[in-house]
DRENBA-330912 format. One record per atom (N, C-alpha, C): residue in three letters; x, y, z. Coordinates in steps of 0.2 Angstrom, whole numbers, plus 2048, in hexadecimal, padded with zeros to 3 digits. Each point is the difference from the previous one (the first is absolute). Layout:
<pts>
ALAXYZ
...
</pts>
This chain:
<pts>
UNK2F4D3CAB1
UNK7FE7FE807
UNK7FC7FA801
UNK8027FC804
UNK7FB7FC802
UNK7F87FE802
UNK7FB7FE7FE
UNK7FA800803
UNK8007FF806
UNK8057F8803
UNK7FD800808
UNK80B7FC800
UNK800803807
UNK8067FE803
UNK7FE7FC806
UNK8047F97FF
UNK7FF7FC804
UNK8067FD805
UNK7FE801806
UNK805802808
UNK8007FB804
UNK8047FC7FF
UNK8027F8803
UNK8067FF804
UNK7FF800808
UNK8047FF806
UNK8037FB7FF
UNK8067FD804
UNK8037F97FA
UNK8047FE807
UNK7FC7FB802
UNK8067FF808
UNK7FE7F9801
UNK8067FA801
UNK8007FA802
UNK7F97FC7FC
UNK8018007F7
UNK7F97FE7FD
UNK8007FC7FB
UNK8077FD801
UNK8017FC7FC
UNK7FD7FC7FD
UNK7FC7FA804
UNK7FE7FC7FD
UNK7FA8047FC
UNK7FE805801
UNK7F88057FD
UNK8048057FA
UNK804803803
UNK8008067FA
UNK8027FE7F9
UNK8017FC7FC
UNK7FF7FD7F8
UNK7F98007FF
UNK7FA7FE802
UNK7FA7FF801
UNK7FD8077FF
UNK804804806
UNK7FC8067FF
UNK8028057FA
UNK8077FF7FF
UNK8038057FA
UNK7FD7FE7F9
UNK7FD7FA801
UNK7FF7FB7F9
UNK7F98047FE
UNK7FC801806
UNK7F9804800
UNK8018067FE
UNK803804801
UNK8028067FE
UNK8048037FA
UNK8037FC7FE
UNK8038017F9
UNK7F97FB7FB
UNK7FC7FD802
UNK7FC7FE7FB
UNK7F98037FF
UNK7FF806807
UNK7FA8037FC
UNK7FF8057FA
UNK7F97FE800
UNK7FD8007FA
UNK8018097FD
UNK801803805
UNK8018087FF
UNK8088017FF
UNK8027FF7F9
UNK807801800
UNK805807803
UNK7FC805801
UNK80380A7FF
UNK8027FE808
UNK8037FC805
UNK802801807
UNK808800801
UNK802802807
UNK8067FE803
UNK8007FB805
UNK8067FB802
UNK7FF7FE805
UNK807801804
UNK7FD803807
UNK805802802
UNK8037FA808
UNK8037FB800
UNK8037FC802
UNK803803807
UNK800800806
UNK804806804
UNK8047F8804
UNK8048007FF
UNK8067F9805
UNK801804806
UNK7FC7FC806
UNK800805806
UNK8067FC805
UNK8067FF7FC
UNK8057FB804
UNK8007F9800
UNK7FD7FF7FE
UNK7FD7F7800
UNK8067FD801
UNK7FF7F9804
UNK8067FC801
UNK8017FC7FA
UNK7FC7FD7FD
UNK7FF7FB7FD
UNK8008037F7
UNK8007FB7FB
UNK8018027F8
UNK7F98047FF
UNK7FF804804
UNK7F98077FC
UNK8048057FD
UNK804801802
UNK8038057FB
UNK8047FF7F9
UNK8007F8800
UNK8057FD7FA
UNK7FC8017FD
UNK7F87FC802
UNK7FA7FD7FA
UNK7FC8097FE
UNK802804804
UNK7FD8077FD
UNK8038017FA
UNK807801802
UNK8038017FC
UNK8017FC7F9
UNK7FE7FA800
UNK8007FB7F9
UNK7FB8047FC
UNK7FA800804
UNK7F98027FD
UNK8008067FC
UNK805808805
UNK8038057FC
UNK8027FF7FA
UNK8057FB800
UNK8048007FA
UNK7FC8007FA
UNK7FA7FC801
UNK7FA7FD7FB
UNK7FC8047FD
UNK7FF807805
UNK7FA8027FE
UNK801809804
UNK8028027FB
UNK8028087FF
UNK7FB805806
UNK7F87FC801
UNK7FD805804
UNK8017FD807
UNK8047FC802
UNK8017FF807
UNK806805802
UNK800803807
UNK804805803
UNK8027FA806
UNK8067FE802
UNK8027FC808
UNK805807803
UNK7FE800809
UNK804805803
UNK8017F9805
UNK807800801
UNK8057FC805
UNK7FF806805
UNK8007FC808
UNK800806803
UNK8017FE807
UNK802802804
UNK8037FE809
UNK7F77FF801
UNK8027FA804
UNK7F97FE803
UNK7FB804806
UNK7FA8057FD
UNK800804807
UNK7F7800800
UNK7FD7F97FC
UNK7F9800802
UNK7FB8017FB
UNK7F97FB800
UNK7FD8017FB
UNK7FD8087FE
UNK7FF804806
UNK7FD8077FE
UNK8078047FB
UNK8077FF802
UNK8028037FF
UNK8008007F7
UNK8017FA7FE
UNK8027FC7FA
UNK7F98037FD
UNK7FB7FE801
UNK7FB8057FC
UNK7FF806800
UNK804805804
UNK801805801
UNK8078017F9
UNK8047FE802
UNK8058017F7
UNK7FE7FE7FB
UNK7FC7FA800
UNK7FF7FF7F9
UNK7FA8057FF
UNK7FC802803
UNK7FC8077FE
UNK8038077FE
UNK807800801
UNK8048067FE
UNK8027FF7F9
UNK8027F97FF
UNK8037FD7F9
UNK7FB8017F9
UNK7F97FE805
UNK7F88007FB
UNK8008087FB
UNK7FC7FE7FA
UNK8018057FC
UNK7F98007FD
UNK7FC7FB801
UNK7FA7FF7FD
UNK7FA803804
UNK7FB8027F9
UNK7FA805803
UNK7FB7FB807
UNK8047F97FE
UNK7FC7FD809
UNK8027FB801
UNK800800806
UNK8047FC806
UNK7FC7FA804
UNK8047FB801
UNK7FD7F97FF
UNK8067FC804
UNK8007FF807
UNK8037FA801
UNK7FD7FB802
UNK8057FC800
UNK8017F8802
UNK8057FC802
UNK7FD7FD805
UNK8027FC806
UNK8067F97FC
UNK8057FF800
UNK8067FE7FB
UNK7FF7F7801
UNK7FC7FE807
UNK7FE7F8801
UNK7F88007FD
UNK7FC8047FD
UNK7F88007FC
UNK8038017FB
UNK7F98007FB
UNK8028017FA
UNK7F78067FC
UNK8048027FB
UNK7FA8057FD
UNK7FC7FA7FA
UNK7FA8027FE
UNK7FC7FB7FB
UNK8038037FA
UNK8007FE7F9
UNK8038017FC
UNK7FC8067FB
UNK7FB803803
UNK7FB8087FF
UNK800802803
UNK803802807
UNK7FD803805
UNK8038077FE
UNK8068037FE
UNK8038047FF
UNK7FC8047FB
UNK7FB7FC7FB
UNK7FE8037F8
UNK7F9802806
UNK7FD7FA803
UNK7F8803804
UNK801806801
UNK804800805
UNK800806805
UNK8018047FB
UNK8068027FD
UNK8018077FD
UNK7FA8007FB
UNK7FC7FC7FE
UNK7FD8017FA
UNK7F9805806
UNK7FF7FA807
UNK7FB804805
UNK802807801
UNK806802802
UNK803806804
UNK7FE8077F9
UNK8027FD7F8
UNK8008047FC
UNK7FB8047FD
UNK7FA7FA801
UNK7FA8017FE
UNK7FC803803
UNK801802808
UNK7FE805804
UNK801804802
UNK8077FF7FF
UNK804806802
UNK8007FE808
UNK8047FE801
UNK7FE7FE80A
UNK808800800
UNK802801806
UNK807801803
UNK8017F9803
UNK7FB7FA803
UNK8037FB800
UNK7F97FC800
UNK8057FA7FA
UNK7FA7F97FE
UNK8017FC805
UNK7FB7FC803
UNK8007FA804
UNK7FD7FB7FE
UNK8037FA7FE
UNK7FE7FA800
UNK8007F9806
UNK7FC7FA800
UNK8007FC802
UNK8067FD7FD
UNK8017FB807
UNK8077FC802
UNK7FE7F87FE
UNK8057FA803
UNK7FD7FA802
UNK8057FD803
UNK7FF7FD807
UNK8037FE804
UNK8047F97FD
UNK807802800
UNK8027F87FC
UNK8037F9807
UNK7FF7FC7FF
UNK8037FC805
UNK8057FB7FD
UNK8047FE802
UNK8057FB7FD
UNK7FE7F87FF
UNK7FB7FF800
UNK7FD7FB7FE
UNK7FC8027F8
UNK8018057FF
UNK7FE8017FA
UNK7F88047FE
UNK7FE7FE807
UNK7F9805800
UNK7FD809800
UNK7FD7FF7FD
UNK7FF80A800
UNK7FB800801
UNK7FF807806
UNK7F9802802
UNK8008077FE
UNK7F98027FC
UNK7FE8057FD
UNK7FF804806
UNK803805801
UNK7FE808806
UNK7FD8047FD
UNK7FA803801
UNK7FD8067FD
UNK801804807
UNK7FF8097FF
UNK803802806
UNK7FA8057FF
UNK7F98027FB
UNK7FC802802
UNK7FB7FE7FB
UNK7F7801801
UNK7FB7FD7FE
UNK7FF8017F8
UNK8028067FF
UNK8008047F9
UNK8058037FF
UNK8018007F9
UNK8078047FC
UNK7FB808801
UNK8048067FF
UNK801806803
UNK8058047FC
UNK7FE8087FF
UNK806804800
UNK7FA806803
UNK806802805
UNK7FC806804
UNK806805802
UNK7FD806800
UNK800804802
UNK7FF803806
UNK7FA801803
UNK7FD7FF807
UNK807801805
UNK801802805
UNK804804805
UNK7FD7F7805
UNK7FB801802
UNK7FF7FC804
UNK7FD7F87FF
UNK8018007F9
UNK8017F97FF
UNK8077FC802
UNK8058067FD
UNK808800800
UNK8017FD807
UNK7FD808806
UNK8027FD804
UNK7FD7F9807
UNK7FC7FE7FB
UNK7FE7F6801
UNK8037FE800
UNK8048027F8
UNK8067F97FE
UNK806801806
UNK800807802
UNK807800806
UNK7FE7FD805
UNK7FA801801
UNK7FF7FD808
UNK8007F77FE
UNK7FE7FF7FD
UNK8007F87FD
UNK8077FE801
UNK8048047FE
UNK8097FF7FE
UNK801800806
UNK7FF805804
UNK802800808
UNK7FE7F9803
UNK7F97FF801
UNK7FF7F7802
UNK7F97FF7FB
UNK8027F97FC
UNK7FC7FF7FB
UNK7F87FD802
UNK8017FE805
UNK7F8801803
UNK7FA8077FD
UNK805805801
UNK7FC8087FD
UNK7FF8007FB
UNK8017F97F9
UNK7FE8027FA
UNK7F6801801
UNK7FE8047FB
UNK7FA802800
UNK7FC7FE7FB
UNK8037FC7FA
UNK7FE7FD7FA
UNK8027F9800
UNK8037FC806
UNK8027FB7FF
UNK7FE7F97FB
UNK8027FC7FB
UNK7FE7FB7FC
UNK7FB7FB803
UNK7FB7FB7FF
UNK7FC7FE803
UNK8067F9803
UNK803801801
UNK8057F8802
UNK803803806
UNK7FF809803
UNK803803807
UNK8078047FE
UNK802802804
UNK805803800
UNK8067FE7FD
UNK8048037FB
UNK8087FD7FE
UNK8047FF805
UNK8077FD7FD
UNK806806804
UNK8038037FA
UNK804803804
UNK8068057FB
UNK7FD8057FE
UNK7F9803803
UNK7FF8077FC
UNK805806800
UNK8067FF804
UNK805804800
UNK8067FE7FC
UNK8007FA7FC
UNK8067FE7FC
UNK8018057FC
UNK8088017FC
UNK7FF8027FB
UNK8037FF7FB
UNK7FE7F7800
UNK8017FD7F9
UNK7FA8017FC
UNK7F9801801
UNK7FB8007FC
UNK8008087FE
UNK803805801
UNK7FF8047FF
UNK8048067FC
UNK7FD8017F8
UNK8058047FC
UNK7FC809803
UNK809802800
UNK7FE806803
UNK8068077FC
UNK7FC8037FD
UNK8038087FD
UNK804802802
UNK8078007FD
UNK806800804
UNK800807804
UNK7FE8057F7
UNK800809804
UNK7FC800806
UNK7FA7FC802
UNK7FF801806
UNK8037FE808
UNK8057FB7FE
UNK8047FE803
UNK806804801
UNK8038047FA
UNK804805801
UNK7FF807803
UNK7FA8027FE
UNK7FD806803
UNK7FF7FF809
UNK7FB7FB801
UNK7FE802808
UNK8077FB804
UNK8067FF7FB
UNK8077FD805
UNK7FE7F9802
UNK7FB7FE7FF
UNK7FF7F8803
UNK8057FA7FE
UNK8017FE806
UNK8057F87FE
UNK7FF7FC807
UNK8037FC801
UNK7FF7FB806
UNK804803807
UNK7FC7FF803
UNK804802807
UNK8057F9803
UNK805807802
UNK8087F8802
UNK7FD800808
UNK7FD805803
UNK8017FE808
UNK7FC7FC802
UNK7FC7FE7FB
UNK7FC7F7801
UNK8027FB7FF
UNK8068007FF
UNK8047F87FE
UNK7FD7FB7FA
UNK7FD8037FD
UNK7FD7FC7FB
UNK7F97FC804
UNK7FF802805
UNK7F87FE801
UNK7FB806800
UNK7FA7FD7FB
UNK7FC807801
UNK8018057FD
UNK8087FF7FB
UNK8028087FC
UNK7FB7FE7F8
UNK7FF7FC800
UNK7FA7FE7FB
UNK7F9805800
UNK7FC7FE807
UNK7FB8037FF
UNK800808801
UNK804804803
UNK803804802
UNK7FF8047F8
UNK8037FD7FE
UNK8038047F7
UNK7FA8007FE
UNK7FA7FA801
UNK7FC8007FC
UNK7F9805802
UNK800802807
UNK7FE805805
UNK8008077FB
UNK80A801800
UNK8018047FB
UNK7FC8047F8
UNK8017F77FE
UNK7FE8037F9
UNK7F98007FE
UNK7FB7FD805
UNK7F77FF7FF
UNK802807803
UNK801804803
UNK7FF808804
UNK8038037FB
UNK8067FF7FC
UNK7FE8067FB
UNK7FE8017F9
UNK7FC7F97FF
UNK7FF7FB7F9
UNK7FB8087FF
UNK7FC8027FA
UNK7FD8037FF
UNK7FA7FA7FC
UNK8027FD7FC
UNK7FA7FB7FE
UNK8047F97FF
UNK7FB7FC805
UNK8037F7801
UNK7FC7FC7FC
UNK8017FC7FC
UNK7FB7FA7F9
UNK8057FB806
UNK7FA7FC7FF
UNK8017F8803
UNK7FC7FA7FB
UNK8057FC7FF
UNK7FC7FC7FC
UNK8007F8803
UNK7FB7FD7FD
UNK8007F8801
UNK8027FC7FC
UNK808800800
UNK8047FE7FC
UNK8077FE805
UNK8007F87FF
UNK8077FE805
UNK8068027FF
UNK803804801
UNK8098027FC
UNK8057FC804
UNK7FE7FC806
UNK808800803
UNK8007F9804
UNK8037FE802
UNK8017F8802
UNK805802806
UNK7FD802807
UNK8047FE807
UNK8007F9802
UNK8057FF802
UNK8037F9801
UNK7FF7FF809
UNK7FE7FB7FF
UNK7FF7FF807
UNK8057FD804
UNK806804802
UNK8047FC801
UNK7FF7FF80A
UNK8017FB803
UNK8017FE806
UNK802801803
UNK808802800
UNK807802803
UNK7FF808801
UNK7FC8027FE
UNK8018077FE
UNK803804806
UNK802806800
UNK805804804
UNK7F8803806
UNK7FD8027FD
UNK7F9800806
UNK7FD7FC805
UNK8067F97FF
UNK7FB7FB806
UNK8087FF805
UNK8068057FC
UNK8077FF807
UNK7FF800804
UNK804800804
UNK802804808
UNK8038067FE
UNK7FC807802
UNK803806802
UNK800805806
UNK8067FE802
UNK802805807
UNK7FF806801
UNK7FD8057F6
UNK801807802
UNK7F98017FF
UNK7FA7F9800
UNK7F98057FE
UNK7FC803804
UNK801803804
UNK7FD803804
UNK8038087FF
UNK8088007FC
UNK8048087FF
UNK7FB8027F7
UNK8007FA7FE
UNK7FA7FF7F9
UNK7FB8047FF
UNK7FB7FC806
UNK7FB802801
UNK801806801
UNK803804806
UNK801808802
UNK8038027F7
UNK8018007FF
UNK8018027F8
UNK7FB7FD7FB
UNK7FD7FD800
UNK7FA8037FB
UNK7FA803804
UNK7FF801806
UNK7F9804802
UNK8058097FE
UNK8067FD804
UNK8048097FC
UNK7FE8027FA
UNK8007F97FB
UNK7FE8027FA
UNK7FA8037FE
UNK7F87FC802
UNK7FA7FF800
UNK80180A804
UNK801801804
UNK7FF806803
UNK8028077FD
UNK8057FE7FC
UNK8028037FB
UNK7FD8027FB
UNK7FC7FB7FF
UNK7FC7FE7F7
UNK7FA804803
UNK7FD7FF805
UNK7F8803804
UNK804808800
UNK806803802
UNK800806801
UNK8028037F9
UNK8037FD7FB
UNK7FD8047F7
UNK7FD8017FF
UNK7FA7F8802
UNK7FB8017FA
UNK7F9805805
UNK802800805
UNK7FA805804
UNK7F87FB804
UNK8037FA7FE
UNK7FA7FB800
UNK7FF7FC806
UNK804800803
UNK8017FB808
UNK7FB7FC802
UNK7F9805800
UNK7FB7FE804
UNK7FB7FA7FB
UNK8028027F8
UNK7FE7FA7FC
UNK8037F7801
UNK806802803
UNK8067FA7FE
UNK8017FD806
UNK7FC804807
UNK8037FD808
UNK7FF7F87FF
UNK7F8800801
UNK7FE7FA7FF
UNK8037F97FC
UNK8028007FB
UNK8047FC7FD
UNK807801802
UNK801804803
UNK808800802
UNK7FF7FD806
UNK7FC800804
UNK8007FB807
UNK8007FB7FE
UNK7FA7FD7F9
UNK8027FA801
UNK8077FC7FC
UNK8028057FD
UNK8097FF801
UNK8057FE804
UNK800804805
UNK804800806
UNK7FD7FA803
UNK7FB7FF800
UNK7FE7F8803
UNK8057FB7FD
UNK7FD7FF7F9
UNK8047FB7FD
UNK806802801
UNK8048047FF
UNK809802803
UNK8007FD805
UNK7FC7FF805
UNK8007FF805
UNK8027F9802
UNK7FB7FD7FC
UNK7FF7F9800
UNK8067FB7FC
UNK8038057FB
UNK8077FD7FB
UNK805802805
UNK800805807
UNK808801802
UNK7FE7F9807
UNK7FB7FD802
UNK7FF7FA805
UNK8027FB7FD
UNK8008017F8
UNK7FF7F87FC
UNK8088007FE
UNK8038037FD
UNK8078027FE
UNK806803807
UNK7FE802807
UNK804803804
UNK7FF7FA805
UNK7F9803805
UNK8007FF807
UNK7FF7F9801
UNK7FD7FD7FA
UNK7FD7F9803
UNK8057FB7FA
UNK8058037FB
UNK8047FE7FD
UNK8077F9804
UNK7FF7FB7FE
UNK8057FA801
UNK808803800
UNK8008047FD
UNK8068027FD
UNK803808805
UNK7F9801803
UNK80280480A
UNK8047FE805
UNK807802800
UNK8027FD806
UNK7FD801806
UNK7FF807801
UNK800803806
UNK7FA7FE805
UNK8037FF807
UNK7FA7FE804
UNK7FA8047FD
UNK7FA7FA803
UNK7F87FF7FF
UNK7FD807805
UNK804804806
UNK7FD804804
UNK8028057FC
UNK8077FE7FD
UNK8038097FD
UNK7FB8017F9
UNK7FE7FB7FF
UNK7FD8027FA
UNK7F6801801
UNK7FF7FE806
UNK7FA803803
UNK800806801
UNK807802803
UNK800808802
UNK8008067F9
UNK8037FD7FE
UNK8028047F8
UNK7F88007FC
UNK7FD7F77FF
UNK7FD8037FE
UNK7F7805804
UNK800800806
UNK7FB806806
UNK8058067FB
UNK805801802
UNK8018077FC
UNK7FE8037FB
UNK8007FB7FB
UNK7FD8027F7
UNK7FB800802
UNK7FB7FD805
UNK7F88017FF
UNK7FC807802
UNK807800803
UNK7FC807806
UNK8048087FF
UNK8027FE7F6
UNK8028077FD
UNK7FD8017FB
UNK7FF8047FC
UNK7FD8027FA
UNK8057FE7FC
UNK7FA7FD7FA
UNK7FA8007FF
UNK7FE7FD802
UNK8027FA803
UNK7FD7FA800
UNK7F9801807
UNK804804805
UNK7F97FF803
UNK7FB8027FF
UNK7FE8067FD
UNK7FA8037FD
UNK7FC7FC7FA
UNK8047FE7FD
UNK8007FB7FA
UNK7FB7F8803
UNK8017FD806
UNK7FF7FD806
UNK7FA800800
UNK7FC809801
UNK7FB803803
UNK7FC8017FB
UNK8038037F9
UNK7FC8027FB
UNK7FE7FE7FB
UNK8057F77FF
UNK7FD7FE7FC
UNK7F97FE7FD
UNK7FF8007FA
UNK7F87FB800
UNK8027F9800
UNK8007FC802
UNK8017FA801
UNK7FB7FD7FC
UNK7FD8017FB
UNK7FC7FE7FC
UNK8067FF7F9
UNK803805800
UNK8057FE7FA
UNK8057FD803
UNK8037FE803
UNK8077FD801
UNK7FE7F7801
UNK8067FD802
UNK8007FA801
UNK7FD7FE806
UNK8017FA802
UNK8007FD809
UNK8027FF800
UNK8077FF7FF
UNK807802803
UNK800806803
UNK7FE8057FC
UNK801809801
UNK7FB801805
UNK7F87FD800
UNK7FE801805
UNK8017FF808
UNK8047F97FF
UNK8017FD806
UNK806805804
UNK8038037FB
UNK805804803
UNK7FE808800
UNK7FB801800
UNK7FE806800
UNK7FC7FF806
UNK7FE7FA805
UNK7FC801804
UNK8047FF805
UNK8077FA800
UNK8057FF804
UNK802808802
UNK7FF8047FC
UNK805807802
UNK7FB804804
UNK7FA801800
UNK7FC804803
UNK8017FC807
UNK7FC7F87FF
UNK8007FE808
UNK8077FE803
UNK8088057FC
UNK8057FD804
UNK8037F9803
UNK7FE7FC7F8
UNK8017F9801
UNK8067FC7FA
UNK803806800
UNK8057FF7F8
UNK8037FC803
UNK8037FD804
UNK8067FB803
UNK7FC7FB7FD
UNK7FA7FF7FE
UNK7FD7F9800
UNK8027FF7F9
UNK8028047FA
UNK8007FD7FC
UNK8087FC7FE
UNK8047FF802
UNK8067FD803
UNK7FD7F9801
UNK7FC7FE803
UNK7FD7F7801
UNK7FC8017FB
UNK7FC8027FA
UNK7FC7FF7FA
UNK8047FB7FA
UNK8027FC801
UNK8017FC7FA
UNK7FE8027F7
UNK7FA806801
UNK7FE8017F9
UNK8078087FE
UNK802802805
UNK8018047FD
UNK80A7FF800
UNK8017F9800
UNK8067FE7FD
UNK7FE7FD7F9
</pts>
């Protein structure tokens, strides 16, 4: 069996997925799988999976009708055989130990899942070091655990944060090797009714709630790429149906785990920010045909339904942005039409 199985989405990444394959068959902890998932790709990602196959005995490639990033990690974690699970993003790359830290963190403690630090890659060739809290850590503690949830929920709630403030990505799940049996015991995988937004943090919500002991260490393992174009800065028509699907989800998670009243407050300032991504992608979007009045009207609807109204009323405005405040105070004093003239929020 393999020590850690590594689970790589593979869509439209040409010019990136050599780079990232090349990271993967060269780390230092030889005992792994690499499981390649071809989520329909238009372009040669499935020719060059398949080269690399040929090469190298512990790569597994699944060719597969195109049905979305959650799902493709969702199969390739069925295909997985190794005592821990580990993926990664097919346009990033892993560091050429992060596979040997982590397991060597995960084994030495016995902990269900190792977290390491990332760094921001840019295409100018620069890299910034992420730390995502103050001190490495393995704990136990019930309500340490559930810090790191509400941190995932909105990363303002970290409680340990690094002296340089808040990361992002405390919800990622490229930094984090995680105990498959734990993943095949409590059914965890990525939710499809999120459309691949948010089905990230969601999983990772999951597995911090049923980790029994988490080691973190301060050690970089993985290289996000900062890419520009990215699929989170589009035009999408359907996020506002998104949004209503992941508060269904977040509601779902509060009514498992029994904890609601720990997780409101960082869920509000979620919905904020939801909020503020479906004004920057939908309402205030170049790419809206529809009259400036119908979409005044549509968006007075969204404000004056849950969550988003209460969310409105009971956030702390002390953790969100100014953006999120500006619009949490447009919705009490019944001024959300105005953010339609704001320039900042195109």
């Amino acid at each position: 069996m393999a020590k850690v199985s590594i689970v790589v989405p593979v869509y439209k990444v040409e010019k990136y997925i050599e780079n990232c394959i090349e990271s993967l068959v060269s780390q230092t902890l030889r005992e792994i799988e690499i499981i390649l998932v071809d989520d329909g790709s238009p372009d040669k990602c499935g020719e060059i999976c398949d080269v690399y196959a040929a090469r190298d005995n512990r790569i597994k490639v699944l060719h597969k009708k195109n049905a979305g990033v959650s799902a493709a990690r969702n199969d390739g974690l069925l295909q997985a055989s190794g005592e821990y699970i580990l993926f990664c993003d097919s346009d990033d790359w892993m560091e050429k130990d992060a596979c040997e830290k982590l397991y060597s963190a995960a084994t030495k403690s016995n902990a269900d899942i190792a977290i390491g630090d990332v760094y921001m890659a840019y295409d100018s060739g620069e890299k910034k070091a992420v730390k995502f809290y103050e001190n490495e850590f393995c704990i136990e503690d019930r309500d340490r655990i559930d810090d790191m949830i509400r941190a995932d929920i909105y990363r303002t709630y970290c409680v340990n944060p690094p002296k340089e403030g808040v990361a992002f990505g405390y919800g990622g799940p490229w930094n984090k090797l995680v105990r498959r049996e734990m993943l095949l015991d409590n059914e965890i995988n990525f939710d499809l009714r999120v459309k691949g937004v948010f089905d990230d943090i969601l999983y990772t919500a999951y597995i911090l709630y049923n980790a029994k002991r988490i080691c973190y260490i301060h050690e970089n393992v993985y290289n996000y790429r900062m890419v520009a174009s990215s699929i989170t800065h589009s035009y999408k028509p359907n996020v506002i149906e998104i949004n209503n699907a992941i508060f269904c989800c977040w509601n779902e998670f509060f009514e498992k785990t029994g904890n609601k009243d720990k997780y409101l407050k960082p869920f509000y300032a979620c919905v904020m920010r939801r909020l503020e991504e479906a004004i920057k992608l939908y309402f205030v979007n170049d790419k809206n045909e529809k009259a400036l009045s119908e979409r005044i009207k549509e968006l007075k609807r969204v404000v004056k339904s849950e969550p988003y109204k209460t969310a409105a009323q009971c956030v702390d405005v002390k953790k969100i942005s100014k953006k999120q405040r500006m619009l949490a105070v447009m919705i009490k004093y019944h001024l959300i039409f105005m953010v339609m003239f704001i320039k900042n929020f195109r």
